[in-house]
N, CA and C atoms as a LAMMPS dump frame, in Angstrom:
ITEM: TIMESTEP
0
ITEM: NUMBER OF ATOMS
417
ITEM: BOX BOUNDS ff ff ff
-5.0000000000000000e+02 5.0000000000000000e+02
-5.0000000000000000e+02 5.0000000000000000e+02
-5.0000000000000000e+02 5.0000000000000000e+02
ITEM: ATOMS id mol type element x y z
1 1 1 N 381.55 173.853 -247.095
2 1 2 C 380.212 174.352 -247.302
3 1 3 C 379.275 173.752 -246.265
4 2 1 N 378.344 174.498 -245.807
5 2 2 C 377.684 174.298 -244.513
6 2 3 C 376.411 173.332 -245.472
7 3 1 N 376.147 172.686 -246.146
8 3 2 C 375.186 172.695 -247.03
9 3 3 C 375.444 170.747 -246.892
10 4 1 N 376.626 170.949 -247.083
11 4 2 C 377.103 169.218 -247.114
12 4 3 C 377.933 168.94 -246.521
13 5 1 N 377.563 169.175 -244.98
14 5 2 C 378.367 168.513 -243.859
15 5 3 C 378.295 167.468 -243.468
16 6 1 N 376.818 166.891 -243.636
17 6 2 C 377.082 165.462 -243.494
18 6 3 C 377.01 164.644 -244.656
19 7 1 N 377.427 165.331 -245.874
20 7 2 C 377.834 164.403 -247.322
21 7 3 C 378.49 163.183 -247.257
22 8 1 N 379.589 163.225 -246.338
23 8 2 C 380.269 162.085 -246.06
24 8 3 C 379.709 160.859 -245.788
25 9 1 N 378.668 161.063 -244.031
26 9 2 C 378.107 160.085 -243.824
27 9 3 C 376.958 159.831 -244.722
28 10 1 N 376.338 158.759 -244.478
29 10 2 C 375.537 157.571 -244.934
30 10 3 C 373.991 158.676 -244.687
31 11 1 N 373.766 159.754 -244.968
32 11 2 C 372.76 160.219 -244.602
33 11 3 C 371.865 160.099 -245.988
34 12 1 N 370.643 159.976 -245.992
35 12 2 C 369.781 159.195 -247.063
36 12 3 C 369.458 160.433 -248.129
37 13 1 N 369.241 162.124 -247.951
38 13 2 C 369.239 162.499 -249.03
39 13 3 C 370.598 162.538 -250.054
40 14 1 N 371.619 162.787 -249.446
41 14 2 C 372.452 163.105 -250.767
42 14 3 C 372.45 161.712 -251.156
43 15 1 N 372.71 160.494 -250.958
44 15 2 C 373.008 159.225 -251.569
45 15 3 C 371.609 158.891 -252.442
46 16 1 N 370.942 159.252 -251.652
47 16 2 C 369.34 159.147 -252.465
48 16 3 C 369.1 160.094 -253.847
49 17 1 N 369.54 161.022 -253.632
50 17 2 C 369.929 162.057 -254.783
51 17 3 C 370.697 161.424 -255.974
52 18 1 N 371.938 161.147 -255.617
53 18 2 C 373.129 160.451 -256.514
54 18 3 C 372.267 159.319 -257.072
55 19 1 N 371.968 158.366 -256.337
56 19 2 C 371.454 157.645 -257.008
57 19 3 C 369.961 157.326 -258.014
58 20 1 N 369.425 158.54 -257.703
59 20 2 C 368.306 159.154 -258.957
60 20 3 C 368.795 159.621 -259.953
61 21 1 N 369.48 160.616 -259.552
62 21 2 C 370.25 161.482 -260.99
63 21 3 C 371.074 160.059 -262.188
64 22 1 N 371.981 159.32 -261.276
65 22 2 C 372.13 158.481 -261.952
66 22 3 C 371.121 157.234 -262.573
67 23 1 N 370.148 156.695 -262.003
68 23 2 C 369.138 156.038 -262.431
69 23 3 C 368.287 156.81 -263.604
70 24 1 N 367.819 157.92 -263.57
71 24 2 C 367.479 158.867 -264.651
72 24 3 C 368.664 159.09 -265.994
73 25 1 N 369.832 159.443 -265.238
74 25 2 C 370.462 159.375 -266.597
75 25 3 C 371.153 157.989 -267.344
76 26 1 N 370.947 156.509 -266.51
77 26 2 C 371.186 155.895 -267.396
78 26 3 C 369.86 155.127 -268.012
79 27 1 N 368.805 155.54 -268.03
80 27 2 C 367.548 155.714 -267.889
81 27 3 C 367.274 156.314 -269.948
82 28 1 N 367.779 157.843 -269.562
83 28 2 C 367.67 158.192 -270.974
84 28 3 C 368.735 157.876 -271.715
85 29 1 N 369.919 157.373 -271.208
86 29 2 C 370.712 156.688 -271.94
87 29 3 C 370.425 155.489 -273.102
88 30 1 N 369.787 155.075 -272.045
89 30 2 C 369.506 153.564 -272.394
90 30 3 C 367.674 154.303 -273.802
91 31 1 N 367.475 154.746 -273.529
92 31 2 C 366.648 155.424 -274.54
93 31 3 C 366.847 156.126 -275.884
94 32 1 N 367.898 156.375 -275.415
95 32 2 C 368.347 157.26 -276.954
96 32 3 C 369.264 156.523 -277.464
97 33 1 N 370.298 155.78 -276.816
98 33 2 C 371.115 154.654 -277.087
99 33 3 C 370.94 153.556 -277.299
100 34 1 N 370.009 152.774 -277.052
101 34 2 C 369.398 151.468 -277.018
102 34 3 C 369.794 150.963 -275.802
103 35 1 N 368.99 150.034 -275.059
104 35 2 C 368.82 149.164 -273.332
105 35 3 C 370.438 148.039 -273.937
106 36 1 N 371.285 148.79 -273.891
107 36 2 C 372.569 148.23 -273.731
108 36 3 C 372.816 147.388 -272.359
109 37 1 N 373.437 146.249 -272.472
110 37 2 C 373.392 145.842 -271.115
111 37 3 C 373.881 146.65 -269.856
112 38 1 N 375.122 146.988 -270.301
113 38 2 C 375.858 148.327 -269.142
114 38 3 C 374.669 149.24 -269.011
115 39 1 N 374.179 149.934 -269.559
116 39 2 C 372.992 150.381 -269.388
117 39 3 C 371.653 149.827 -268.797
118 40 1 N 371.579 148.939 -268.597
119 40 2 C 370.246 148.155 -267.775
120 40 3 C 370.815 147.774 -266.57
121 41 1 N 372.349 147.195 -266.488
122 41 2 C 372.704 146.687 -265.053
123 41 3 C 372.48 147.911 -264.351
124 42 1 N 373.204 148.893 -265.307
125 42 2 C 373.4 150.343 -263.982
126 42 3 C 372.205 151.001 -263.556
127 43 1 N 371.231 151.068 -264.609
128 43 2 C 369.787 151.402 -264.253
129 43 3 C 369.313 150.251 -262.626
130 44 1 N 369.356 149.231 -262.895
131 44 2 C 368.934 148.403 -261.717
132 44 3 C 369.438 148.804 -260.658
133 45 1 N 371.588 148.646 -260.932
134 45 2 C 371.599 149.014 -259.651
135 45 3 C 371.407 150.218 -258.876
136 46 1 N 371.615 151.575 -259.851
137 46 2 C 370.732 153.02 -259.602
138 46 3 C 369.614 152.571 -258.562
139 47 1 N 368.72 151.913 -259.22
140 47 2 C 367.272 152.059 -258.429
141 47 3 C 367.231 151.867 -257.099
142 48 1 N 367.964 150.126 -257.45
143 48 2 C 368.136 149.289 -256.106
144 48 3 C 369.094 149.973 -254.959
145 49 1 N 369.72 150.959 -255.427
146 49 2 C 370.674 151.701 -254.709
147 49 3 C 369.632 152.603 -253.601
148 50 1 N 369.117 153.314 -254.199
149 50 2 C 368.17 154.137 -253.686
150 50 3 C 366.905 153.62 -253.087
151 51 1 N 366.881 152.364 -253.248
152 51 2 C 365.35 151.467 -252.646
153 51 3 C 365.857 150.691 -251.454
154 52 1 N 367.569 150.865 -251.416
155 52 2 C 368.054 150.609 -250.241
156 52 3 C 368.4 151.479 -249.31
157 53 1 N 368.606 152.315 -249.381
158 53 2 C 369.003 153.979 -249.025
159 53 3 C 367.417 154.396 -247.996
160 54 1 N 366.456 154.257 -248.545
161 54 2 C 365.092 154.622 -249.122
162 54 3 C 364.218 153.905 -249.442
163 55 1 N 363.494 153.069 -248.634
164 55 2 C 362.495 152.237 -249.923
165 55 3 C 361.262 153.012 -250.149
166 56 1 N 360.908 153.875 -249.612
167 56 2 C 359.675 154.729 -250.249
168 56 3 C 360.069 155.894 -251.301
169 57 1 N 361.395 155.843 -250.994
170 57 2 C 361.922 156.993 -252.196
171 57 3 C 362.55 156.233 -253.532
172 58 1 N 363.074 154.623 -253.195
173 58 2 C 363.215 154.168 -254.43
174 58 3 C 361.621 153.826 -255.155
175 59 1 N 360.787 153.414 -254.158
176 59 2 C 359.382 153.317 -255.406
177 59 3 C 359.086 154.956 -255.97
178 60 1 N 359.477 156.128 -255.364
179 60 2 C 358.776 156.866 -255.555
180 60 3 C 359.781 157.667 -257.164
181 61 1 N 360.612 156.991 -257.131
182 61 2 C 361.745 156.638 -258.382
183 61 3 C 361.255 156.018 -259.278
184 62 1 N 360.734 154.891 -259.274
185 62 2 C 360.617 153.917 -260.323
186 62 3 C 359.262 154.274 -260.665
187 63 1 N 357.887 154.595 -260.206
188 63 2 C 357.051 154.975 -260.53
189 63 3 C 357.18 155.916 -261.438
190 64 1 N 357.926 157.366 -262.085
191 64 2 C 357.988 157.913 -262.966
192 64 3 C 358.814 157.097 -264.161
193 65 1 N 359.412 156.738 -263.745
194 65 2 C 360.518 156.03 -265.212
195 65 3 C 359.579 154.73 -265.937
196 66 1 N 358.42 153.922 -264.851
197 66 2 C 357.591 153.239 -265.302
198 66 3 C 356.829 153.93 -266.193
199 67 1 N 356.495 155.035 -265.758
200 67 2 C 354.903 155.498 -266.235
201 67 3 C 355.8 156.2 -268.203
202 68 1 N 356.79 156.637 -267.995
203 68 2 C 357.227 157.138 -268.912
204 68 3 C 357.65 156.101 -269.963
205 69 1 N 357.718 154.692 -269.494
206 69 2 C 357.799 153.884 -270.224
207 69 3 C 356.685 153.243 -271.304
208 70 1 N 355.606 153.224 -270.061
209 70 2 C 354.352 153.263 -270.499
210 70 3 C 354.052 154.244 -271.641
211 71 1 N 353.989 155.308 -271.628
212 71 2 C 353.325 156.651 -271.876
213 71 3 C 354.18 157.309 -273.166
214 72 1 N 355.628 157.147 -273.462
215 72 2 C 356.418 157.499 -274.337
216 72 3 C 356.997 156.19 -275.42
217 73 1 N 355.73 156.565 -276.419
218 73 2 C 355.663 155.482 -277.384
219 73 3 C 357.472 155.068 -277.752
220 74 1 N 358.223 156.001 -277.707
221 74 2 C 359.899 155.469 -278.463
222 74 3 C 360.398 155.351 -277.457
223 75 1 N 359.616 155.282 -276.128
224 75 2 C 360.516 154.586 -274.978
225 75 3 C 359.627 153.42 -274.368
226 76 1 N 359.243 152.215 -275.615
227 76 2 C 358.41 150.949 -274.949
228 76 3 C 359.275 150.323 -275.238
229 77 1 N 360.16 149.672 -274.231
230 77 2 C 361.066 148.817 -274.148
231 77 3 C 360.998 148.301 -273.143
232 78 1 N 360.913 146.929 -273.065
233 78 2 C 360.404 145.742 -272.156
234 78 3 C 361.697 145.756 -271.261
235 79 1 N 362.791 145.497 -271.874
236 79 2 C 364.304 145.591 -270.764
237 79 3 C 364.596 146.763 -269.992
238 80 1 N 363.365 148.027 -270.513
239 80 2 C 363.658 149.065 -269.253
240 80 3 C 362.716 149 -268.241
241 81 1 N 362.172 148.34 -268.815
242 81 2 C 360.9 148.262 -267.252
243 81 3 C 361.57 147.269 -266.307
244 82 1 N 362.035 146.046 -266.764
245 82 2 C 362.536 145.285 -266.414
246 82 3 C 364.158 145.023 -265.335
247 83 1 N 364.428 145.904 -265.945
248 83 2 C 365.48 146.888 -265.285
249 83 3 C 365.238 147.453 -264.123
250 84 1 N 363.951 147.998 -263.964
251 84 2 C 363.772 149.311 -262.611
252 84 3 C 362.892 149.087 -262.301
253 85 1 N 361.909 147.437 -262.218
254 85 2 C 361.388 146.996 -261.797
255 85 3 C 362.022 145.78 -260.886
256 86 1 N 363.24 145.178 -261.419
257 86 2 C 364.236 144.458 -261.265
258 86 3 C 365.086 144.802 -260.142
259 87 1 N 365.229 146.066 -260.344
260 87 2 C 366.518 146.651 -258.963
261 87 3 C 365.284 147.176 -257.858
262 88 1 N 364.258 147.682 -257.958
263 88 2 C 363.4 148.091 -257.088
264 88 3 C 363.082 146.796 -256.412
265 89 1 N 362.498 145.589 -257.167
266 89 2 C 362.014 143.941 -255.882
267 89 3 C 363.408 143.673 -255.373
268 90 1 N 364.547 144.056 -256.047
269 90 2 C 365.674 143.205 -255.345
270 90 3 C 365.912 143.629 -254.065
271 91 1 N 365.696 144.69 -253.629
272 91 2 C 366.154 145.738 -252.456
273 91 3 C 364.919 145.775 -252.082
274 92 1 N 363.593 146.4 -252.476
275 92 2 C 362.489 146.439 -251.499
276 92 3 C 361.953 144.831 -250.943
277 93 1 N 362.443 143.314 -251.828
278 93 2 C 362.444 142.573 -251.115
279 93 3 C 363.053 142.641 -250.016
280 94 1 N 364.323 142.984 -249.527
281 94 2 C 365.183 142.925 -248.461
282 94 3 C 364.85 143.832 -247.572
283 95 1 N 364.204 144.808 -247.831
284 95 2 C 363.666 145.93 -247.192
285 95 3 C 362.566 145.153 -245.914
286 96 1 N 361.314 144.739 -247.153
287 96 2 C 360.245 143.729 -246.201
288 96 3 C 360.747 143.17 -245.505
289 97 1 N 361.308 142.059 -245.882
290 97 2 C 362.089 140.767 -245.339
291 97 3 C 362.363 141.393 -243.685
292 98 1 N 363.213 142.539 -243.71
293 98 2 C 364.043 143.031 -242.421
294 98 3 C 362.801 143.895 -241.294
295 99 1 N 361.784 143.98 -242.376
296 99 2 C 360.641 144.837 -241.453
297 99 3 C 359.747 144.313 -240.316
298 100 1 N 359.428 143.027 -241.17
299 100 2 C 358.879 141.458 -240.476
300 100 3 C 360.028 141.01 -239.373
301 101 1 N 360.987 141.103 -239.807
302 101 2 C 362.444 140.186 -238.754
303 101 3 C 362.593 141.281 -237.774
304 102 1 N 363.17 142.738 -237.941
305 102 2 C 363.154 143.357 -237.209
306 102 3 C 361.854 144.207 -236.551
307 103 1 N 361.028 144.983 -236.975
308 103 2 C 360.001 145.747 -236.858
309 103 3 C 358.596 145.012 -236.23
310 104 1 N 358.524 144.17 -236.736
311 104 2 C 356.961 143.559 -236.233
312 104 3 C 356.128 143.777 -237.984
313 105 1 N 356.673 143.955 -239.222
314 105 2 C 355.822 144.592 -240.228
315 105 3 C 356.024 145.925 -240.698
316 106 1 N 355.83 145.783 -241.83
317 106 2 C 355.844 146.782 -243.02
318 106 3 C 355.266 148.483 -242.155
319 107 1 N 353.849 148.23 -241.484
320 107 2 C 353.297 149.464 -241.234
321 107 3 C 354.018 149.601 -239.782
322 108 1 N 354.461 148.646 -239.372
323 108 2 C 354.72 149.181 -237.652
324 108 3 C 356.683 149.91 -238.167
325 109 1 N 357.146 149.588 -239.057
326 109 2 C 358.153 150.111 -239.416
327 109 3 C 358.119 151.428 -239.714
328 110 1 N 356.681 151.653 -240.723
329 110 2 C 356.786 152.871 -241.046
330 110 3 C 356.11 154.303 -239.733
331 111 1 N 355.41 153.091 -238.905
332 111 2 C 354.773 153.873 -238.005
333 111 3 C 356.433 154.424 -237.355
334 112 1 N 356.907 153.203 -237.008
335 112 2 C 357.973 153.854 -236.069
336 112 3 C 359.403 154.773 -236.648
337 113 1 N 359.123 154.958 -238.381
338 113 2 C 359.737 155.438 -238.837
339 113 3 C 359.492 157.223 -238.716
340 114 1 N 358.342 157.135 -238.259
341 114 2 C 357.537 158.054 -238.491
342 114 3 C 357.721 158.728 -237.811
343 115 1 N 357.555 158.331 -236.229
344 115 2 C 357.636 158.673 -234.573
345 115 3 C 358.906 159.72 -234.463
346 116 1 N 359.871 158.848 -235.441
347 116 2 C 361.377 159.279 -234.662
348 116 3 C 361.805 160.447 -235.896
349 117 1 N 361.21 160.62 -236.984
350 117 2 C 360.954 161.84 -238.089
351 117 3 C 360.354 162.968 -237.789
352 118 1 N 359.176 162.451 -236.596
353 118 2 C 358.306 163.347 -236.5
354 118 3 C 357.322 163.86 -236.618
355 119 1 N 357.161 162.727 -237.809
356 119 2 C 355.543 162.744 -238.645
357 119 3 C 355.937 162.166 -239.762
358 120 1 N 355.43 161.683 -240.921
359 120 2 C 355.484 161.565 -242.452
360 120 3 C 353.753 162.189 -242.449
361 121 1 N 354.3 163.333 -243.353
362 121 2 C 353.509 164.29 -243.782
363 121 3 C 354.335 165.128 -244.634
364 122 1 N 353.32 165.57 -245.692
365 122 2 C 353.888 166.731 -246.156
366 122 3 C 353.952 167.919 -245.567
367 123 1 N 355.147 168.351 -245.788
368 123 2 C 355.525 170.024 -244.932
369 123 3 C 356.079 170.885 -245.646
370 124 1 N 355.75 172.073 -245.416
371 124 2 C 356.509 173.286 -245.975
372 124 3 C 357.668 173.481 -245.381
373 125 1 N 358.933 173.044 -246.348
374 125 2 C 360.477 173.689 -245.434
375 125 3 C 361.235 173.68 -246.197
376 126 1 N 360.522 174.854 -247.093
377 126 2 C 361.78 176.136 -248.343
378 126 3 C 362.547 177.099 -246.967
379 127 1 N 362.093 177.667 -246.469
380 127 2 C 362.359 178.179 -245.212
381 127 3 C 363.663 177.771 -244.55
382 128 1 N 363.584 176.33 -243.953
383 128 2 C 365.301 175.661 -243.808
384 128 3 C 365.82 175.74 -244.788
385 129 1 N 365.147 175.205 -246.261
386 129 2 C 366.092 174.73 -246.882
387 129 3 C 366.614 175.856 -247.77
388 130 1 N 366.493 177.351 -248.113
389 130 2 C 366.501 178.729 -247.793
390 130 3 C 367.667 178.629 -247.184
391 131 1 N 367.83 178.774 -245.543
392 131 2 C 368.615 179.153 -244.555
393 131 3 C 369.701 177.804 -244.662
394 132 1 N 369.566 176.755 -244.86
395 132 2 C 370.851 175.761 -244.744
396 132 3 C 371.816 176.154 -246.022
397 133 1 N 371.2 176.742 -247.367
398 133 2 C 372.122 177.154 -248.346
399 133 3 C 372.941 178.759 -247.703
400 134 1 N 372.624 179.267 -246.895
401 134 2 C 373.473 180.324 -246.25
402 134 3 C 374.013 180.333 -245.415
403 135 1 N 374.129 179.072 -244.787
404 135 2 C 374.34 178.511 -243.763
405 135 3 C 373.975 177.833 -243.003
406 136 1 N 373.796 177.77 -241.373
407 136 2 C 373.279 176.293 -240.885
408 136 3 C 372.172 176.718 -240.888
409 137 1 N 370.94 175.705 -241.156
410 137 2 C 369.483 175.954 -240.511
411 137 3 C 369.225 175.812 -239.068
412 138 1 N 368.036 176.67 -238.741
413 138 2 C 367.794 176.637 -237.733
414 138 3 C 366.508 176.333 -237.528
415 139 1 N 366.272 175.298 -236.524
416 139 2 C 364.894 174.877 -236.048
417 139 3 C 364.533 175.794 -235.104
């Protein structure tokens, strides 16, 4: 399938994907089941998975599962915040850490993350992503 050719490699949406879907579902697991420990490690490492992958896409992860923690009275449980607040500093610490050592800083990282993306902006691209499910996209 022309769709997941580079599934294999280390490319940041599908792994970033996997590791939401799974952070979400052990997420409501741990909700309807009770914050079982197997259930909180895997939530962490879910997050931290994706905050390594991603660190603007693992906060942009943990910010809903927070707020729902907050906000969904039969889901106030201190070990789930704790959890996906837990795997998010463990990895976005290491994230910083490498931005300062390598980059010059947090913003000159993202500047230069930016450069070689193209922009960070929001964009309209149903259009590729349209044409890559029928085959290859084309720029």
């Amino acid at each position: 399938m022309p769709v997941i050719d580079y599934g294999n490699q280390v490319m940041p949406n599908l792994w970033v994907a996997f590791g939401a879907v799974a952070a979400v579902g052990l997420f409501l697991r741990a909700t309807k089941e009770g914050p079982r420990p197997g259930y909180l490690v895997g939530l962490a490492c879910a997050v931290g998975w994706v905050t390594l992958v991603r660190a603007p896409d693992g906060a942009l992860l943990a910010l809903p599962l927070l707020a729902a923690v907050v906000w969904v009275r039969a889901w106030r449980r201190p070990a789930l915040a704790t959890a996906v607040v837990g795997g998010l500093a463990a990895e976005l610490t290491e994230w910083v850490i490498e931005s300062y050592v390598r980059f010059g800083g947090v913003t000159q990282r993202l500047a230069d993350s930016s450069v070689i993306e193209g922009g960070m902006r929001l964009t309209w691209n149903v259009g590729n992503a349209l044409r890559s499910a029928n085959g290859q996209a084309r720029t």
